[in-house]
PDB file with one MODEL, atoms N, CA, C and O in Angstrom:
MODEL        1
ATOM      1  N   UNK A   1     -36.220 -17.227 -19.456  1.00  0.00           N
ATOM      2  CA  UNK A   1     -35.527 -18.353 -18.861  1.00  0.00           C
ATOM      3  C   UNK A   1     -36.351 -18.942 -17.718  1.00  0.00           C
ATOM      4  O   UNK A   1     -36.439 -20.159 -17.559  1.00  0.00           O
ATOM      5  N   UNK A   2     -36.968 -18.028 -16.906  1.00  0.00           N
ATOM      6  CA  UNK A   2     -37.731 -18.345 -16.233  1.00  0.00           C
ATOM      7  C   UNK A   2     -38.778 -19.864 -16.178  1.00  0.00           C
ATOM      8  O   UNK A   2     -38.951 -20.838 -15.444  1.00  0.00           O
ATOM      9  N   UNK A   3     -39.411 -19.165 -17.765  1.00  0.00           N
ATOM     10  CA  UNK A   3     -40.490 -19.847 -17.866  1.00  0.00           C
ATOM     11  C   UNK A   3     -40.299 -20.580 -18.211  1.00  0.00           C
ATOM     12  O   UNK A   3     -41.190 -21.367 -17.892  1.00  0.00           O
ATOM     13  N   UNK A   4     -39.375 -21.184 -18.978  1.00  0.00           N
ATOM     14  CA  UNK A   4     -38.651 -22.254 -19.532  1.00  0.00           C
ATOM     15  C   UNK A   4     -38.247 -23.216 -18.230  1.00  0.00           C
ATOM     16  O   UNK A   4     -38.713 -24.350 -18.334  1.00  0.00           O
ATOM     17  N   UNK A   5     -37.756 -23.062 -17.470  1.00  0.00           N
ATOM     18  CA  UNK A   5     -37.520 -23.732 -15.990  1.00  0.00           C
ATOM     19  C   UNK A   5     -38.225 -23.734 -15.045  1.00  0.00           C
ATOM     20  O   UNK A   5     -37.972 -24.050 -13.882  1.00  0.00           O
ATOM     21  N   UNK A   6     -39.641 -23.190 -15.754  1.00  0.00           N
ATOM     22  CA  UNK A   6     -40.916 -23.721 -15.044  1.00  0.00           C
ATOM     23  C   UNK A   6     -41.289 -24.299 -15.531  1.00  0.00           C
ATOM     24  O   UNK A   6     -42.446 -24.470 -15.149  1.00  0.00           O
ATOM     25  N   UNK A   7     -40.959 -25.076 -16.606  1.00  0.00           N
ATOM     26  CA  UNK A   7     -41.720 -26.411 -17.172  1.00  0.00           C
ATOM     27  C   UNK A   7     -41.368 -27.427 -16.047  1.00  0.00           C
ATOM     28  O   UNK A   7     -42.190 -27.735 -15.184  1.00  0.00           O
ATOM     29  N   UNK A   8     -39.700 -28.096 -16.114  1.00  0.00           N
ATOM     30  CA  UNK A   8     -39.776 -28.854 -14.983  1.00  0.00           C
ATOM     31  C   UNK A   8     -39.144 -29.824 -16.284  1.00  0.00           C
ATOM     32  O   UNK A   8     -39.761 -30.881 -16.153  1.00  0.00           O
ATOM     33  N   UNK A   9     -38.213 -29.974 -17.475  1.00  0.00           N
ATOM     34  CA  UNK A   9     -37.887 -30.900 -18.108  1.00  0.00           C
ATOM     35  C   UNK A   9     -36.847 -30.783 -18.738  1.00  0.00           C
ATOM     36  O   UNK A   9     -36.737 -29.678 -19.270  1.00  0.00           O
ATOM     37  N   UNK A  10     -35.882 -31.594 -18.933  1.00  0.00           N
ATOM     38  CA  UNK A  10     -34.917 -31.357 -19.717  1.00  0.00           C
ATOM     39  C   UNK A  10     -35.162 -31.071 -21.750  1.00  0.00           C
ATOM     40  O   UNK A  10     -34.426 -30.770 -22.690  1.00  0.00           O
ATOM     41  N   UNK A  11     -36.269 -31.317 -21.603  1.00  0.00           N
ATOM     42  CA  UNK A  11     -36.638 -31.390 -23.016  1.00  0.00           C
ATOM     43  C   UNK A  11     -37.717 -30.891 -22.990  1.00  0.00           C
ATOM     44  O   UNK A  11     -38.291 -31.115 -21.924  1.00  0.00           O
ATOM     45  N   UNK A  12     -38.630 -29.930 -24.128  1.00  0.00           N
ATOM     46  CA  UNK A  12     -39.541 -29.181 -23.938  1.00  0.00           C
ATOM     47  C   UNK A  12     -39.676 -29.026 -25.322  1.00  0.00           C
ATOM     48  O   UNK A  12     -38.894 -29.416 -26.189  1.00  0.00           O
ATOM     49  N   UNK A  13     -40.913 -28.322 -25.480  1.00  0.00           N
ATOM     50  CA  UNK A  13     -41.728 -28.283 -26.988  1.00  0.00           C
ATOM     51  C   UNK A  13     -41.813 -26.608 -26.993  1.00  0.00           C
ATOM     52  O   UNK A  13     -41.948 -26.035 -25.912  1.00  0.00           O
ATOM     53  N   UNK A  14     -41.740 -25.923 -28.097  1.00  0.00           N
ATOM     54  CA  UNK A  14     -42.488 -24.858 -27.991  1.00  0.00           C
ATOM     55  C   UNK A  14     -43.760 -24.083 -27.575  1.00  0.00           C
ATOM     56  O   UNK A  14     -44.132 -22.953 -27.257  1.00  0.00           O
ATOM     57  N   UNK A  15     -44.320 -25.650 -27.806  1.00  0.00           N
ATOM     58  CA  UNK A  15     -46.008 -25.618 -27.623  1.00  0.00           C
ATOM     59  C   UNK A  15     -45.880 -25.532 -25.574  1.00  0.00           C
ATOM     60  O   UNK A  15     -46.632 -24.912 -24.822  1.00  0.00           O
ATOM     61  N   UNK A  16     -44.554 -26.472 -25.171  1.00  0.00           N
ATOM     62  CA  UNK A  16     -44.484 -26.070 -23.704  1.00  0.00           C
ATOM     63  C   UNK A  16     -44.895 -24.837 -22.921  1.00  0.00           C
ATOM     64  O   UNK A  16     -45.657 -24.422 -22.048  1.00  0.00           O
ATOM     65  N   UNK A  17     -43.741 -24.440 -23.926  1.00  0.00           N
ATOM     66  CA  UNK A  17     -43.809 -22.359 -23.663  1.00  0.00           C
ATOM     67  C   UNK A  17     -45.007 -21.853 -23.988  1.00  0.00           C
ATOM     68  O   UNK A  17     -45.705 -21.455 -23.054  1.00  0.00           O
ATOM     69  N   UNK A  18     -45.378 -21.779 -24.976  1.00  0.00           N
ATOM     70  CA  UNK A  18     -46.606 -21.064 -25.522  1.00  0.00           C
ATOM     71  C   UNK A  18     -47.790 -21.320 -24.718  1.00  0.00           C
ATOM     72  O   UNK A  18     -48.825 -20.662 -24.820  1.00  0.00           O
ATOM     73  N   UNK A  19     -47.571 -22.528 -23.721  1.00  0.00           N
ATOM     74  CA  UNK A  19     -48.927 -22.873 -22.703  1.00  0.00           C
ATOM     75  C   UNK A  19     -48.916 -21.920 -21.463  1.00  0.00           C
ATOM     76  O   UNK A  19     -49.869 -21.615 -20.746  1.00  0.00           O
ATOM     77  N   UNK A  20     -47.768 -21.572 -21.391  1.00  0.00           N
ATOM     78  CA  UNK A  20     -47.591 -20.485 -20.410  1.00  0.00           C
ATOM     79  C   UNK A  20     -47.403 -18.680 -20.998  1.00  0.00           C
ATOM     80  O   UNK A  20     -46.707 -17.801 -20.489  1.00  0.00           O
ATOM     81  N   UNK A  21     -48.259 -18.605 -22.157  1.00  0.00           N
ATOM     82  CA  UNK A  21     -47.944 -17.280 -22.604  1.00  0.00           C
ATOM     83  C   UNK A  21     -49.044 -16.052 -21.557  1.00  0.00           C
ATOM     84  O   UNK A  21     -48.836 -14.902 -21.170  1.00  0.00           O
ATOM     85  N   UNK A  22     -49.943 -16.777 -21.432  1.00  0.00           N
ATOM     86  CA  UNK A  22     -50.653 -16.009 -20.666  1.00  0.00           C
ATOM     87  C   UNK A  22     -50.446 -14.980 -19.449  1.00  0.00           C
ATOM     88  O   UNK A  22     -51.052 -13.915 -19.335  1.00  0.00           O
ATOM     89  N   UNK A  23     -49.430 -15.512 -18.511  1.00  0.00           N
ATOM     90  CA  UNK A  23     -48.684 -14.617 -17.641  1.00  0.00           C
ATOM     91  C   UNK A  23     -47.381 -13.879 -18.520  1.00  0.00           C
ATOM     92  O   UNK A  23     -47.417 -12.688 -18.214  1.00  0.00           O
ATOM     93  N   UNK A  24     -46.709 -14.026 -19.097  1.00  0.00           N
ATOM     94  CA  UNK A  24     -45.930 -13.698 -19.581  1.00  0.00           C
ATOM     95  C   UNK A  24     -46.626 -12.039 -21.044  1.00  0.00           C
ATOM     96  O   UNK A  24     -46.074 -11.011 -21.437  1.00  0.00           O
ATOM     97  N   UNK A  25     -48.071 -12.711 -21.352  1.00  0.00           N
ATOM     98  CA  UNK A  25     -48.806 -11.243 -21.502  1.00  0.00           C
ATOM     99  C   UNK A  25     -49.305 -10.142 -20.854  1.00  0.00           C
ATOM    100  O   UNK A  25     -49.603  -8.997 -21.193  1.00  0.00           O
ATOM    101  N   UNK A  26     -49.323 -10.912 -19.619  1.00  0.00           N
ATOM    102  CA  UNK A  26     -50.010 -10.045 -18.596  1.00  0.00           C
ATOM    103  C   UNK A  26     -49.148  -9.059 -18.173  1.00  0.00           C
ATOM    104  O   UNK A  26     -49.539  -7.905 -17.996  1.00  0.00           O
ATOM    105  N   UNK A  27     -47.402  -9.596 -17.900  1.00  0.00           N
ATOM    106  CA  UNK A  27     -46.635  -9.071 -17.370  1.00  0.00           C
ATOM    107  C   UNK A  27     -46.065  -7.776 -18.448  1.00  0.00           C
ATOM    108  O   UNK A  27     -45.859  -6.640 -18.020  1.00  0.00           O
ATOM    109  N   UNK A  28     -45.912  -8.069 -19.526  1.00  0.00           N
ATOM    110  CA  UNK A  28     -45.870  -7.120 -20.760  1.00  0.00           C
ATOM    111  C   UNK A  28     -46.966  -6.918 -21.315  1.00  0.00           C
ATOM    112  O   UNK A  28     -47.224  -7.535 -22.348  1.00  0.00           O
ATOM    113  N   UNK A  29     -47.955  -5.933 -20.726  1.00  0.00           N
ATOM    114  CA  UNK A  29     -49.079  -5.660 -21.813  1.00  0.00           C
ATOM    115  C   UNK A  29     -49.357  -5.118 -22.871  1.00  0.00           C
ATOM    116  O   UNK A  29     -50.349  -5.336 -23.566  1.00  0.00           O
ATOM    117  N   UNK A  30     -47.993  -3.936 -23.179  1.00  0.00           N
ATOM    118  CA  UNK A  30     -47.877  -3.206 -24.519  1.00  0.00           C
ATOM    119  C   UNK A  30     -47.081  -4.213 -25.520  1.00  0.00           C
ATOM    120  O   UNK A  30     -46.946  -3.808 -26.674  1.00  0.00           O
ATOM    121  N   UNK A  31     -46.637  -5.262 -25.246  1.00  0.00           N
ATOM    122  CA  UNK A  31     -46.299  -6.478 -26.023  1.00  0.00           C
ATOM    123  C   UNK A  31     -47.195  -7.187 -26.782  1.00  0.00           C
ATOM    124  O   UNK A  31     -47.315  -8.373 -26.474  1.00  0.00           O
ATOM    125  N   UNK A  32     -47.927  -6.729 -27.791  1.00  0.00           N
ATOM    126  CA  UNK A  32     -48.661  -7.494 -28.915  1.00  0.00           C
ATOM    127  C   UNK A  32     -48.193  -8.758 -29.869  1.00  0.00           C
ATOM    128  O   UNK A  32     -48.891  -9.418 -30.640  1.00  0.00           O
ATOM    129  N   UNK A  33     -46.985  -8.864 -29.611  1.00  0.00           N
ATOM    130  CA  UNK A  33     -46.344 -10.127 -30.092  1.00  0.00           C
ATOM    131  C   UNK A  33     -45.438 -11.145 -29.191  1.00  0.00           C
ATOM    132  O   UNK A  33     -44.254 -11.481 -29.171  1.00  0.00           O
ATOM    133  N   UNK A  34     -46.381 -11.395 -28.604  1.00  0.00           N
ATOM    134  CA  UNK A  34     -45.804 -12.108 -27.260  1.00  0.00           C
ATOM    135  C   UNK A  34     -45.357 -13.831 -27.756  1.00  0.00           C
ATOM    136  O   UNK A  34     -44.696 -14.517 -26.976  1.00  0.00           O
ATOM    137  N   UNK A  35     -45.596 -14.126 -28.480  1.00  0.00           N
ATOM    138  CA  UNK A  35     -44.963 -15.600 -28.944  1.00  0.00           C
ATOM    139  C   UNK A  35     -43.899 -14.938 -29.939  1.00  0.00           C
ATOM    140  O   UNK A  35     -42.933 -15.700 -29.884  1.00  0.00           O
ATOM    141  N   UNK A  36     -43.620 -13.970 -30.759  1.00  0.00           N
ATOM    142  CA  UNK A  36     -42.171 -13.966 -31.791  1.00  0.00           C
ATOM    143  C   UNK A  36     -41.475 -13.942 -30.714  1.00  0.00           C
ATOM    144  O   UNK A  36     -40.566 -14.752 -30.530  1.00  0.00           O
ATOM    145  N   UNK A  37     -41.825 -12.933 -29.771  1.00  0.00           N
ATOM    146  CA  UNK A  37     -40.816 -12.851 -28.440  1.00  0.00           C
ATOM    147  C   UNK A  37     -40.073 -13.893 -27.790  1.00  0.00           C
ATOM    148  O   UNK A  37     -38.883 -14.063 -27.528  1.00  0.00           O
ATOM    149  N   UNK A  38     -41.661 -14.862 -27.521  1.00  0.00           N
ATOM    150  CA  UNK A  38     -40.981 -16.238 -27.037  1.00  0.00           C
ATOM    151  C   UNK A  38     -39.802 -16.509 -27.967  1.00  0.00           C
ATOM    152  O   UNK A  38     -38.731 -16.323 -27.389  1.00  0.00           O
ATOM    153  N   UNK A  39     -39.723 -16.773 -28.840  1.00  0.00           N
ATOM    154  CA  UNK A  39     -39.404 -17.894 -29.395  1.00  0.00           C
ATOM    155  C   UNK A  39     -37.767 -16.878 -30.289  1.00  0.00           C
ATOM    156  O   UNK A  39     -37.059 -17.489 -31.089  1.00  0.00           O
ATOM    157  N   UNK A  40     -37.554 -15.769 -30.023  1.00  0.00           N
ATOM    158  CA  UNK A  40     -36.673 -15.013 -30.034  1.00  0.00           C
ATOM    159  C   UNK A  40     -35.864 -14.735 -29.176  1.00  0.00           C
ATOM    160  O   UNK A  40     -34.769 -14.228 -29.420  1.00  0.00           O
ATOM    161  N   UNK A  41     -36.303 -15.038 -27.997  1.00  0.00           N
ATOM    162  CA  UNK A  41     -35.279 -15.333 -26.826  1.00  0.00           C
ATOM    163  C   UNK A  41     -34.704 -16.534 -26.186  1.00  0.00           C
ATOM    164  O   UNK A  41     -33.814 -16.694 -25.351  1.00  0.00           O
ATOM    165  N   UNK A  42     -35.909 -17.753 -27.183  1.00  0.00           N
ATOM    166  CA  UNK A  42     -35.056 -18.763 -27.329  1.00  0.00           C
ATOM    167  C   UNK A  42     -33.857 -19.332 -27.898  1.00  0.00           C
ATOM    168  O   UNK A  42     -32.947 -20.136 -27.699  1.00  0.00           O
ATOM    169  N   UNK A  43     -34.490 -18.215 -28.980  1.00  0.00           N
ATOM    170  CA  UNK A  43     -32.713 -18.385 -29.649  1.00  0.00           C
ATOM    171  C   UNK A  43     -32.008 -17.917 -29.336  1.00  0.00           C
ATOM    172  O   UNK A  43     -30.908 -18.170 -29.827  1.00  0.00           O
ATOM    173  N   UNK A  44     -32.128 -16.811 -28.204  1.00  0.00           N
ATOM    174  CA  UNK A  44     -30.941 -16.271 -27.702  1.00  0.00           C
ATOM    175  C   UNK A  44     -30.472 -16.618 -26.989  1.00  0.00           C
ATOM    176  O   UNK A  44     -29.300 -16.387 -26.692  1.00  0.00           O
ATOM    177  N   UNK A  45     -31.384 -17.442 -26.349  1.00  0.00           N
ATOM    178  CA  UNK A  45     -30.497 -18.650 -25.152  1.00  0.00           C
ATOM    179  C   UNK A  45     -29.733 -19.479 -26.162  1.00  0.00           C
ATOM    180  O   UNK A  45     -28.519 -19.302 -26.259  1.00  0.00           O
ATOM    181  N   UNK A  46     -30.395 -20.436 -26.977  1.00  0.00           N
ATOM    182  CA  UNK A  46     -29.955 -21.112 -27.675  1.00  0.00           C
ATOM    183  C   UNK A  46     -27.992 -20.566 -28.049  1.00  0.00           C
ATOM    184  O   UNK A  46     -26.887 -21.019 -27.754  1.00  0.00           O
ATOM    185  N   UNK A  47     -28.454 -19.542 -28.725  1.00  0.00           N
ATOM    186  CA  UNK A  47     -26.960 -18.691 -29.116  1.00  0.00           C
ATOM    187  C   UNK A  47     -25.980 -18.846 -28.229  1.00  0.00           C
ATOM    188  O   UNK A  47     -24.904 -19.368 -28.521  1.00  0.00           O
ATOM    189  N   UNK A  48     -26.347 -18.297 -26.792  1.00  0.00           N
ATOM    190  CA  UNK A  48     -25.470 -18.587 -25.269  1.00  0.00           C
ATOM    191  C   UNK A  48     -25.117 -19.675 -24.794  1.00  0.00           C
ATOM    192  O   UNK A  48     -24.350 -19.756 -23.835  1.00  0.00           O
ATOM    193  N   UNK A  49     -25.824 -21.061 -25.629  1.00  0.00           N
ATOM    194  CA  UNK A  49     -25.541 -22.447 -25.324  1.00  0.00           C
ATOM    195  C   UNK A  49     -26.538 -22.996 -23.757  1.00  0.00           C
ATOM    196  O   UNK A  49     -26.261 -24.021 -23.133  1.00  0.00           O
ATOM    197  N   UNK A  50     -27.454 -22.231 -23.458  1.00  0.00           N
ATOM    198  CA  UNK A  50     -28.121 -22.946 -22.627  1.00  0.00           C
ATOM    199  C   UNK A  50     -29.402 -24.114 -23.104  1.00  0.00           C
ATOM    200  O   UNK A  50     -30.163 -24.871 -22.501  1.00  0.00           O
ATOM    201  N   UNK A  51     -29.177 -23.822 -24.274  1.00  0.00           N
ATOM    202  CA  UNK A  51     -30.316 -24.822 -24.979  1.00  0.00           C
ATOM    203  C   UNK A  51     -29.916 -24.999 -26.240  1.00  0.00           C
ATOM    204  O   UNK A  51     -29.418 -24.156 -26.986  1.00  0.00           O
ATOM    205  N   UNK A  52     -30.289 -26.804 -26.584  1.00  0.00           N
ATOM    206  CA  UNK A  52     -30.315 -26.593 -28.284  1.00  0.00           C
ATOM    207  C   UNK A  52     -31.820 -27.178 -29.052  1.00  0.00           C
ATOM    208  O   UNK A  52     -32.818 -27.866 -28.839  1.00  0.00           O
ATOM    209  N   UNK A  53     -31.270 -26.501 -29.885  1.00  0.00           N
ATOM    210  CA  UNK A  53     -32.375 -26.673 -30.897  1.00  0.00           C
ATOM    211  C   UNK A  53     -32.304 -28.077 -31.842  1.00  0.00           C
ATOM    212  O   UNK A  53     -31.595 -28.396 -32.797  1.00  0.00           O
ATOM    213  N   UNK A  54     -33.334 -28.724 -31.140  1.00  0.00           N
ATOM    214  CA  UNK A  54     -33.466 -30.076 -31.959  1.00  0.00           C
ATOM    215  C   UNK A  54     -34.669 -30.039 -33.113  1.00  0.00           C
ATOM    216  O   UNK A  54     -35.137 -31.144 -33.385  1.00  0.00           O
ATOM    217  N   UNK A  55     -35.150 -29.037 -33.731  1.00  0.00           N
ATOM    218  CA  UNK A  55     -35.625 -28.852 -35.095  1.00  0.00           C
ATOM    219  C   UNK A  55     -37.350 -29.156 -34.011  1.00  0.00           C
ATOM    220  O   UNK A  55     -37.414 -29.343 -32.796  1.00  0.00           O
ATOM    221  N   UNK A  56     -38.536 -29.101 -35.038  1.00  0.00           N
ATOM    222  CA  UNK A  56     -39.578 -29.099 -35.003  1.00  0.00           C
ATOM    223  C   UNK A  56     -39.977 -28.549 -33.453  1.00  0.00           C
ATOM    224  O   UNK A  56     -40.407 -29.327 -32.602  1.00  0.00           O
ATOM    225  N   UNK A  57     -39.843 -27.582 -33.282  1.00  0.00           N
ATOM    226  CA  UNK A  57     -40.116 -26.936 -32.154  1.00  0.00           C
ATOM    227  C   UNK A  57     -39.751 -27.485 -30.817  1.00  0.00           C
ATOM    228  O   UNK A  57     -40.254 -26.991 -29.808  1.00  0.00           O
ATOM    229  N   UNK A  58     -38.820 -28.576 -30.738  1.00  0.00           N
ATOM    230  CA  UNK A  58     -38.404 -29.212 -29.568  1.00  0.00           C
ATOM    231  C   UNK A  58     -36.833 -28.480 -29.334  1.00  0.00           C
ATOM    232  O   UNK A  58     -36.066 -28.165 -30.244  1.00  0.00           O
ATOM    233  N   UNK A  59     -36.628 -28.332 -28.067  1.00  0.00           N
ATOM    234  CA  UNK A  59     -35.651 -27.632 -26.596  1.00  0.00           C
ATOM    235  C   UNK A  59     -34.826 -28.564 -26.432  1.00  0.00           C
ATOM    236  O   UNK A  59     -35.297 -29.600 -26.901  1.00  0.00           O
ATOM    237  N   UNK A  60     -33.709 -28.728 -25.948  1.00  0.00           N
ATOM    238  CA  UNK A  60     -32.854 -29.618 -24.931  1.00  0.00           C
ATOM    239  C   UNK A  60     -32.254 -28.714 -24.318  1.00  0.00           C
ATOM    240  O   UNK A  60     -32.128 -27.533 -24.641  1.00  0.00           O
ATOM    241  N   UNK A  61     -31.703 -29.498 -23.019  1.00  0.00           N
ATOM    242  CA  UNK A  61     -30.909 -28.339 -22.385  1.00  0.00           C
ATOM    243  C   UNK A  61     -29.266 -29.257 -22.261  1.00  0.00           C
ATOM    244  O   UNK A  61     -29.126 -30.452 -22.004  1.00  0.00           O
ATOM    245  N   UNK A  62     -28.114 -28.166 -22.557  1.00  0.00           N
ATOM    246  CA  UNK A  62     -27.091 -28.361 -22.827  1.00  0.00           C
ATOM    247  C   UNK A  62     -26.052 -29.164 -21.835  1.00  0.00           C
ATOM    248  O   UNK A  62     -24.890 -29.362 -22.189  1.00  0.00           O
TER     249      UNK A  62
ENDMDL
END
């Protein structure tokens, strides 16, 4: 969630997130799949209603 609200937008790309994977590897280093992750806890926001999913890798926030 964090990193997601360090973009700074109501609308965001996946490719947003994924520009910031680099700290987010650093911080989990036994994490070898650090983008399914991303994009698995997006949907879990998503699920909780803090974001929806507008198809082709684009975010909104609710």
């Amino acid at each position: 969630m964090k990193t997601v609200e360090a973009i700074g937008k109501p609308e965001f790309t996946l490719d947003d997130v994924y520009a910031r994977e680099a700290p987010l590897a650093a911080l989990y280093p036994a994490n070898y799949n650090v983008r399914a992750k991303i994009r698995q806890q997006l949907q879990v926001l998503r699920d909780q209603g803090w974001w929806a999913f507008d198809g082709r890798g684009t975010y909104r926030r609710v």
